[in-house]
N, C-alpha and C positions, 0 to 999 in steps of 0.2 A: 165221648161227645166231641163234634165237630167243631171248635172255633177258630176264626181264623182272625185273627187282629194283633193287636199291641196293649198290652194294661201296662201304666205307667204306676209304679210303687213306688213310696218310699221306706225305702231301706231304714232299717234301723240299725247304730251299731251292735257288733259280738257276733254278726251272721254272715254266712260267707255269699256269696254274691247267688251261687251255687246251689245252697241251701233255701235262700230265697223262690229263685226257680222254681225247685222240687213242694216248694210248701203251696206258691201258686198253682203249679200242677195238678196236685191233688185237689184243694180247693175248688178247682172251675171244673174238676173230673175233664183234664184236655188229654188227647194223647202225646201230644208233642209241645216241647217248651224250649226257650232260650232266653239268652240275655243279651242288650244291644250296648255292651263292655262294660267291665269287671268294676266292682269297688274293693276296696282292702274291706276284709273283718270290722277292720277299725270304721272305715267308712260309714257317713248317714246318707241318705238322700234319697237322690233321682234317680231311680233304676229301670228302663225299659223291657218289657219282659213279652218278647214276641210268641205267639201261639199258632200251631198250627201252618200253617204254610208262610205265614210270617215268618217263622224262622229263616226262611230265604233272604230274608233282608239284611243279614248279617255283615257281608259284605259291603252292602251300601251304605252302611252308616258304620262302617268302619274308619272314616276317616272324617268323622264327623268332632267338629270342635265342640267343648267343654267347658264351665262356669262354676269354679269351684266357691265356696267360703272356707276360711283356713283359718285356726292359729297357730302361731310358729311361737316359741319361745327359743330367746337366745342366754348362751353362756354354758350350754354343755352337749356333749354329743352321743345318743347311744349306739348300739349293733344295729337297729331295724331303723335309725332315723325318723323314730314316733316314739311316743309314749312307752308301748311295750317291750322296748328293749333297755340290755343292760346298758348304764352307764360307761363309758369309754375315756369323756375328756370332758376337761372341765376350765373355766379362766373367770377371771373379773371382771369382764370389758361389758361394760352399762351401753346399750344402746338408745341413742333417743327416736323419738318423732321422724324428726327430721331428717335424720342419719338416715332412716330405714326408708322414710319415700324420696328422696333421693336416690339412693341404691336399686330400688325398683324400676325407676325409670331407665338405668342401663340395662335390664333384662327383659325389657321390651323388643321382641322381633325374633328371627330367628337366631339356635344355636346350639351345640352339641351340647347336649346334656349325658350324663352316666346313672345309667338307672342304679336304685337300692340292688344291695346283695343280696338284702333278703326282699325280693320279689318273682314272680310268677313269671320272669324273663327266660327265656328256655337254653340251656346250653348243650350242647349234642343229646339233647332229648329229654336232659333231665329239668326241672325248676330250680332257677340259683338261689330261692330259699332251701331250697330240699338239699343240696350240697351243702351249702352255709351252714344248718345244722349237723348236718354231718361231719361237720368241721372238715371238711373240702377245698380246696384252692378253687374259687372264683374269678374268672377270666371273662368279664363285662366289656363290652365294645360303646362306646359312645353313640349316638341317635341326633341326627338333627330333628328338635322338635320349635314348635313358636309360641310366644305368648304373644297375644295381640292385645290385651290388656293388664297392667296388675296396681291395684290400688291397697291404700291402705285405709281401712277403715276408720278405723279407733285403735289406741293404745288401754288396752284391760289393765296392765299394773306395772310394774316395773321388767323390762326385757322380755313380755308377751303380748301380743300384737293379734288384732284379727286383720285379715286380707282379703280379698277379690279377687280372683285369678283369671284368667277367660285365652284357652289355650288351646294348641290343637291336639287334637289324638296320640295318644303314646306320650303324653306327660305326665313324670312322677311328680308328684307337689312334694314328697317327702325330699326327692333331690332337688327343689328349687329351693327351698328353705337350708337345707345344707349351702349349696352357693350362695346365697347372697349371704347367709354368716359366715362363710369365708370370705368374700369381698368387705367383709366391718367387720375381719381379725378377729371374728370369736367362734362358737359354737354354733348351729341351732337345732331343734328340733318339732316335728311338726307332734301337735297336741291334739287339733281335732280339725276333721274337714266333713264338708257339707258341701255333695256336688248340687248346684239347683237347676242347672240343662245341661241337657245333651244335644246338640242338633236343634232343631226347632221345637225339642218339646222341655216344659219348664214344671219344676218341682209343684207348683200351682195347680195343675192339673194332675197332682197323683194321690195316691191312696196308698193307706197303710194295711198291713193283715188283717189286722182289727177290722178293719174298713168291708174287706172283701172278705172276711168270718160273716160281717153280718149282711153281704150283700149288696152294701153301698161301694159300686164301683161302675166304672164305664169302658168298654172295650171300644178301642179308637179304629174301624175300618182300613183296612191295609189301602184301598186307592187313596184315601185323604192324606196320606205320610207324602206325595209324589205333587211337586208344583208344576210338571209336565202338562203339557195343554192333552185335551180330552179328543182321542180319535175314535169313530164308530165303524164297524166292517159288519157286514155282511158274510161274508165267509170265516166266520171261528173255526171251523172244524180243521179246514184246510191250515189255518194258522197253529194250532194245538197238536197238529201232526206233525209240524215242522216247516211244513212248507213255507213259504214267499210266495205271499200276493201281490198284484198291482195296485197302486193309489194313488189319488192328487193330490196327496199332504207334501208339503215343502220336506227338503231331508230336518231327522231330526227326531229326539225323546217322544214317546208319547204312551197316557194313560190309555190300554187298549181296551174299548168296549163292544156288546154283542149291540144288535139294533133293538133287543130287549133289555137294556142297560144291566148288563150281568160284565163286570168288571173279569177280565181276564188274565192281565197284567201290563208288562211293560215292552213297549215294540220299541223299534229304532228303520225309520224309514233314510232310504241311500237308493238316489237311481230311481223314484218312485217305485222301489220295491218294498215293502213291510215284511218284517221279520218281530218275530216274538222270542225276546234275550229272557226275560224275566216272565215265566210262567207262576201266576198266584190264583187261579184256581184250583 
């Protein structure tokens, strides 16, 4: 079966991001499936799950910013820097309120962060979980990533915290919660996270398994993901071949459509010339 869109899931934790995919796949009977980035096991939430020539979009929302919900609990540290791992380190240092939204506000903006060891970060080919098990020397390079927002919610009970995160691509929350209980001298580790967007789309608009077992779900049209202004041509053919046509569209992005409004993909006009970069028929 042919579909070509985006179904937004949420994710439940204990399943791998992977796993999710593969369950939607079958379910829609699609031939082709992805995800538009990873959650841990451990993770709930928002999980974008492209179908059919949607998968192409992979790319473009690769560098798409992120909105987690988290708790960190501080005063000890494990191997995975979440819940699932073993114990390492451990101290007294009581954090308050205060203390901890304070600290937040210096991790506001950009800066190198050092991913988990045990993450799906790749080293000459392998995953530095997959060493790390194997009790392997891990050799992790720092990443500049940004937070553009981090709040704290509520304090749950003593040294566990829920948070707000709102950051860009390529951040571990398991290593933000590690830094800021080093900068307040103790431990931490993250306990549960719950992303709720990705990009422009928001946990609001997803559905569960369950959801899409019994049918109740909505496949989102791959031209509505693009805030690009709407171009129409008259020669598709020529453009799906390759070719560059003429136009009087200013240079610039544009959703490409037929004169019968059949969505083609995504053009990039230079020179009043149109070219088709993103083919999504």
């Amino acid at each position: 079966m042919k579909i070509n869109g985006i179904i937004l899931v949420n994710k439940e934790s204990g399943f791998s991001s992977n796993q999710v995919v593969g369950k939607v796949k079958y379910l829609l009977k699609t031939n082709k499936a992805g995800h538009l980035g990873t959650l841990d096991v451990l993770g709930r939430g928002l999980l974008p799950i492209t179908l059919g020539r949607g998968t192409k979009l992979f790319d473009y929302f690769l560098n798409k910013d992120k909105t987690y919900q988290t708790i960190f609990e501080f005063g000890f540290a494990t191997t995975t820097l979440d819940r699932e791992g073993e114990i390492t380190d451990k101290n007294d240092v009581e954090v308050s309120l205060e203390q901890l939204q304070n600290v937040c506000q210096k991790f506001i903006g950009k800066q190198d962060q050092l991913p988990p060891i045990y993450s799906a970060k790749k080293i000459n080919g392998k995953k530095a979980y997959e060493l790390a098990r194997a009790g392997k020397s891990v050799d992790l390079k720092p990443k500049q990533i940004e937070i553009y927002d981090l709040r704290v919610l509520k304090q749950i009970e003593k040294n566990k915290f829920l948070l707000e995160v709102h950051c860009s691509s390529g951040t571990y929350i398991r290593s933000l919660c590690r830094d800021i209980a080093s900068s307040l001298g103790t431990f931490g580790v993250m306990q549960d996270i719950l992303r709720t967007k990705c990009g422009s789309f928001d946990i609001k608009e997803s559905f569960t398994i369950e959801d899409i077992e019994q049918g109740k779900y909505k496949i989102i049209p791959l031209d509505t993901v693009f805030d690009y202004e709407k171009l129409i041509t008259y020669e598709a053919d020529k453009l799906l071949n390759g070719q560059l046509i003429n136009t009087d569209y200013q240079d610039g992005i544009y959703r490409i459509y037929t004169d019968n409004s059949l969505f083609l993909g995504i053009g990039n006009v230079k020179n009043k010339r149109l070219k088709l970069d993103m083919r999504l028929i």
